[in-house]
N, C-alpha and C positions, 0 to 999 in steps of 0.2 A: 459316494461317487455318482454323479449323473452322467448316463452316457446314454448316446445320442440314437438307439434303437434298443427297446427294451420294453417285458409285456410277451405277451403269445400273438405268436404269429403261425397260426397252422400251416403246415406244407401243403396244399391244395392239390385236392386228386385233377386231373385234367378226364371230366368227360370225352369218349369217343364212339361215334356211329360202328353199327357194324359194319359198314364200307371201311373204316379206320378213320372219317374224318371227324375233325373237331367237334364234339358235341357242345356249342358253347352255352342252351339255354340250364344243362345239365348241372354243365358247370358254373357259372353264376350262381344257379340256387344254390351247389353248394358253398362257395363263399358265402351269400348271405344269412345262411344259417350259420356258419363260423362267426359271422360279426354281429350276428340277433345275440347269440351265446358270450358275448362278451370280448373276443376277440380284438386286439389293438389292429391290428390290420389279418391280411393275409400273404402267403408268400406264392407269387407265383412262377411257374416252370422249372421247379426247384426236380429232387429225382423223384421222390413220389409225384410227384405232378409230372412225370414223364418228361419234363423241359429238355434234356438236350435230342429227341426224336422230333421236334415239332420245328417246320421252318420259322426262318425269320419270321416271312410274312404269318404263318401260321400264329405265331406270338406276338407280332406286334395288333394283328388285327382281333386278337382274345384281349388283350391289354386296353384297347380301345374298344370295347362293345363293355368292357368290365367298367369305366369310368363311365361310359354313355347310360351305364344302367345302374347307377347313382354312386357308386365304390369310389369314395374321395383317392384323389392320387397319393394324399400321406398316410392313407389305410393299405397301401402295397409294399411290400418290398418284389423286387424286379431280381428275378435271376437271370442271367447274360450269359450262362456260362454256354459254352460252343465250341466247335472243335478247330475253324476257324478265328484269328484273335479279331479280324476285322468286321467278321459277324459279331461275334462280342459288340465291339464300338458301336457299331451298329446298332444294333439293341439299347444299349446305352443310350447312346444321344435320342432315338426314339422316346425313350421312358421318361426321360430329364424333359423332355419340350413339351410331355404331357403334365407335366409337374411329378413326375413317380422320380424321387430322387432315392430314395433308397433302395441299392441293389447288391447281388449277392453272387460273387463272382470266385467259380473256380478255372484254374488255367488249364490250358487245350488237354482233356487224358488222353490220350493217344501216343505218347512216348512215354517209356516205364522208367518213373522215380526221376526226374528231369533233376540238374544240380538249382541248388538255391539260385545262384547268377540267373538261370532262364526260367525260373519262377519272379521272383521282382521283377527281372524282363517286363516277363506279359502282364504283372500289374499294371506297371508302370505305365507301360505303352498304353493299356487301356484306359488307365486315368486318362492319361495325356490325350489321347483319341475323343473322349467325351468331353473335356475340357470346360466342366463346370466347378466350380468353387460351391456349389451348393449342392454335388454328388456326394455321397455318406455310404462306404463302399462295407461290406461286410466280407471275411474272407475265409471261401467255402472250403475246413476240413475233412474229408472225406475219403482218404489214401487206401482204404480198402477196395472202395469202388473205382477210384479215378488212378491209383497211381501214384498219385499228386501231393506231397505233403508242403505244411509250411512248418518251419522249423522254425525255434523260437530266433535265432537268428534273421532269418527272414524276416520275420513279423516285426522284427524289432525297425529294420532297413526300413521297413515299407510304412511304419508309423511314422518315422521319424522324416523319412523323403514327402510325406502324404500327407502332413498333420489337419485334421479334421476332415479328413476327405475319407481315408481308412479309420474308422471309426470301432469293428468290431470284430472279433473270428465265430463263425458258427459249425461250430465243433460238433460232427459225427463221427467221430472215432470209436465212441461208445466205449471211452476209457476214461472213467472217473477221477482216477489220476491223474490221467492229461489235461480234464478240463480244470481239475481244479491247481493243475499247475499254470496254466493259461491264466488264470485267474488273477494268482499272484504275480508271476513274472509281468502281467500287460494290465493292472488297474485304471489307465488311462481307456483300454480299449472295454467295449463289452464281451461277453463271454457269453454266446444264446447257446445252449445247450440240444443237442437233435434226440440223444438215447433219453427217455421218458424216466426214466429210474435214478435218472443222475440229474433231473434237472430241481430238484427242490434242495439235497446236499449243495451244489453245487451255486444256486442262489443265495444259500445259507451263508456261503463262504464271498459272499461278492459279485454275484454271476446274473446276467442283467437279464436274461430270460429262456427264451426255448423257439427254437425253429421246431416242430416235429410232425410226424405224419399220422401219430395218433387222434390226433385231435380233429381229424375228419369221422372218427367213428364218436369220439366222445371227449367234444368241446367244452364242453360243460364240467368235466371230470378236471381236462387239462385247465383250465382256467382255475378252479379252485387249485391245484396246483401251485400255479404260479403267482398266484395273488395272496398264499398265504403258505409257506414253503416249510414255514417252523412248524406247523400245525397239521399236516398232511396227515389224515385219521386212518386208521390200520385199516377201512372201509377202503378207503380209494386207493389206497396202495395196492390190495386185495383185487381189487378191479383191474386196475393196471395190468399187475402181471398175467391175470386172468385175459382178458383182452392182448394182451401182446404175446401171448400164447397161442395165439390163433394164427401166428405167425409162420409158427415153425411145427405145427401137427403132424406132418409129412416134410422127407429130407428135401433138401435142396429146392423147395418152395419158392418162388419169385416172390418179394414182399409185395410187392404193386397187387399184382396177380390175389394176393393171399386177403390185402386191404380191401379190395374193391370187392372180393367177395361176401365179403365180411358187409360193406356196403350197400351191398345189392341183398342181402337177407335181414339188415337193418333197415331199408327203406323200402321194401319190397318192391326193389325197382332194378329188374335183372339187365337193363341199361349201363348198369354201372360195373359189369363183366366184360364189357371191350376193352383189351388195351392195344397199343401200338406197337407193331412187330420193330422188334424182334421180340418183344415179350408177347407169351401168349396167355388163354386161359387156365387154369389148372384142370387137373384133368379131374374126371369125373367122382371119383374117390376122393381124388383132394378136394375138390368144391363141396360136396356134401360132408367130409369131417368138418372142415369151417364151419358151414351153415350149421350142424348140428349142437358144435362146441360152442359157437354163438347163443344159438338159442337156448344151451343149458345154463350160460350166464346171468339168464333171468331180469335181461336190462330193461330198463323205461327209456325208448326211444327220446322223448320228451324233455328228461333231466338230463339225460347221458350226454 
């Protein structure tokens, strides 16, 4: 089956100053080292790229400084999601005029577990809102964080109201199960897998790739991954969970918080320990088990 987004698309960390605003030179380099490493595009203002705290304008003018500084518009996918449905559109019809047609939309989280009927709602409307025949929607699961689920009911609605327009689901449920029930039940649609552990089974089974926020500390790793899934060597599996351990050293950990640290003692560029409130930095125990547990990993910045 070829489906119409597929490949590693890193979830892109969004740099930020210590005032809290946009670090955008920050940020660009890191997408460019995501797409030196092999990367099909990248995914921007997705949750590990902090997207739904950044304004419109805050995003549409990072979205434009990223094309302006050579990032092809078919190298993005565009996440919309907002808590507002008309910011959504908004976003949307912005990204499609830049040519950025691929985007990655979850509905408003701010009401708990909404019925299917006003999940298709906000699909719908926001297709219809953008109203390009050349948008290729991906549809963000993520019911832990957001609320929000699609049931395969829905998905079903919204393929068949939307055909070639809803093209994929990107599944962070971090339920191997579900994705690779997703798999089955929607072969039309693609299946980008967000949990790192489940995205090579899961390709195995049909599954067209991986959205995920690993692949800001180690693109290199994630890409062998996804370009050869039958083949995933007890080495980098080993790395994997080693690095996504770094996660959860300390309880109740912010992963943004926990990535960027991890970033900032891999790039040696303590820049990358801003983020935007309401998340903050970890505290100082927690920052330095990271840093440490990093550096007992023993990575080559380089290949990683």
């Amino acid at each position: 089956m070829t489906h119409a987004i597929t490949g590693l698309w890193p979830a892109l960390a969004t740099a930020f100053t210590a005032s809290g605003a946009v670090d955008t030179g920050r940020t660009l380099a890191q997408a460019h080292r995501m797409l030196a490493a092999g990367s099909e595009g990248i995914t921007l203002f997705g949750t590990t790229g902090e997207g739904p705290a950044l304004t419109v304008a805050e995003r549409q003018a990072l979205l434009e400084a990223a094309l302006a500084d050579g990032i092809r518009p078919e190298q993005t996918i565009v996440c919309t999601t907002a808590c507002a449905l008309g910011d959504a559109v908004t976003l949307g019809r912005h990204a499609v005029a830049l040519g950025c047609t691929r985007q990655l939309y979850m509905p408003a989280f701010y009401f708990n577990h909404p019925r299917d009927a006003g999940v298709v709602e906000a699909v719908t409307q926001m297709v219809r809102g953008i109203g390009s025949d050349a948008l290729r929607v991906l549809l963000y699961q993520f019911p832990a964080l957001s609320n929000v689920g699609f049931s395969h009911a829905a998905i079903a609605t919204l393929a068949d109201a939307h055909p070639g327009v809803v093209v994929g689901i990107k599944d962070s449920t971090g339920d191997r199960a579900h994705s690779l029930g997703l798999v089955k039940a929607f072969p039309q649609l693609g299946t980008l897998v967000g949990a790192e552990p489940d995205v090579a089974p899961v390709m195995r089974a049909g599954g067209a790739g991986s959205v995920n926020g690993l692949a800001n500390l180690a693109p290199h790793l994630m890409r062998r991954v996804v370009s050869h899934p039958a083949a995933v060597s007890a080495a980098d599996q080993a790395l994997m969970q080693g690095l996504l351990a770094l996660l959860s050293l300390r309880p109740h950990m912010p992963f943004v918080s926990a990535y960027k640290t991890a970033l900032a003692e891999q790039t040696g560029d303590d820049g990358w320990l801003h983020v935007r409130a309401p998340l903050s930095r970890l505290a100082p125990d927690e920052e330095e088990a990271v840093r440490a547990a990093y550096r007992t990993l023993g990575c080559d910045f380089a290949t990683l």
